[in-house]
Every structure is written in C-alpha cells, then in structure tokens.
N, C-alpha and C positions, 0 to 999 in steps of 0.2 A: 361749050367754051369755044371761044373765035380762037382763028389759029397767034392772032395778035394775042390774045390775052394766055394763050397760050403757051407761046413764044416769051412773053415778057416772067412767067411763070420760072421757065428754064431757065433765061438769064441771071436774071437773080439770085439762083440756086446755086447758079454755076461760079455767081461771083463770092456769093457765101463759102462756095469752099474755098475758092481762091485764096478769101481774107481770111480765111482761119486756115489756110495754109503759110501765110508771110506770118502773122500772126502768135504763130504757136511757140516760135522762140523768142518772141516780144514779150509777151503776156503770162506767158505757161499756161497754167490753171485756170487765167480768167479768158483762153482765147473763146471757149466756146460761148460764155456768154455776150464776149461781146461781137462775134459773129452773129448769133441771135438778134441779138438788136440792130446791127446793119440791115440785117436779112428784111428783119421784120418794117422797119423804115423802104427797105430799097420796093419793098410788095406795097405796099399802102401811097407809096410818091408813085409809081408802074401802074395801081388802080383808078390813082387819080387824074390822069394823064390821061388814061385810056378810057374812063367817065364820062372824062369832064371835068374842071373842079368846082364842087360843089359845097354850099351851104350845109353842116351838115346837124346844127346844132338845131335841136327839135323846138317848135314855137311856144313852148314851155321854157324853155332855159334862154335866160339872159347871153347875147353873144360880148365878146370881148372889144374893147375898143382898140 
C-alpha cells in the first residue's frame, strides 16, 4: 500500500468518527449507520482519485447514459 493510499485510508477513518461524533446527538441510533455510509462513499471517491477515474462497468453490462 503507497503511503498515499495509505494516508487517504486514515483520513477517512479519522473523519468517520469525527461524523459519528457530531452526529450521535443528531441521529441517536441511526448515527452509526450513517457514518457507515459517509465512511464508505469518502473510501470509494479517496480510491478513485488516487486510480484514476475509471470506467468501471464490465463490457458485458450496458453503461448508463
């Protein structure tokens, strides 16, 4: 793992609890899932960046217009 991809690993992490720290008296109950889904958005936009963004829909499947 580069130390970039590395790095963008811990950020991420680090903003996930963040947001389920403001969060937790917003939401109660539902903070952690929706830190989850931040989390999981902020790793997937962090991998794409750090990729490349790429095409990702295989030559089988129809893309979107």
């Amino acid at each position: 793992m580069s130390k970039a991809a590395a790095g963008a690993v811990i950020a991420m992490f680090s903003v996930g609890a963040g947001v389920m720290t403001m969060l937790g008296s917003v939401l109660g109950a539902y903070a952690e899932p929706a830190t989850v889904a931040m989390l999981g958005a902020g790793l997937f936009a962090g991998s794409s960046i750090l990729n490349g963004i790429k095409d990702t829909a295989s030559a089988g499947v129809a893309k979107e217009a």
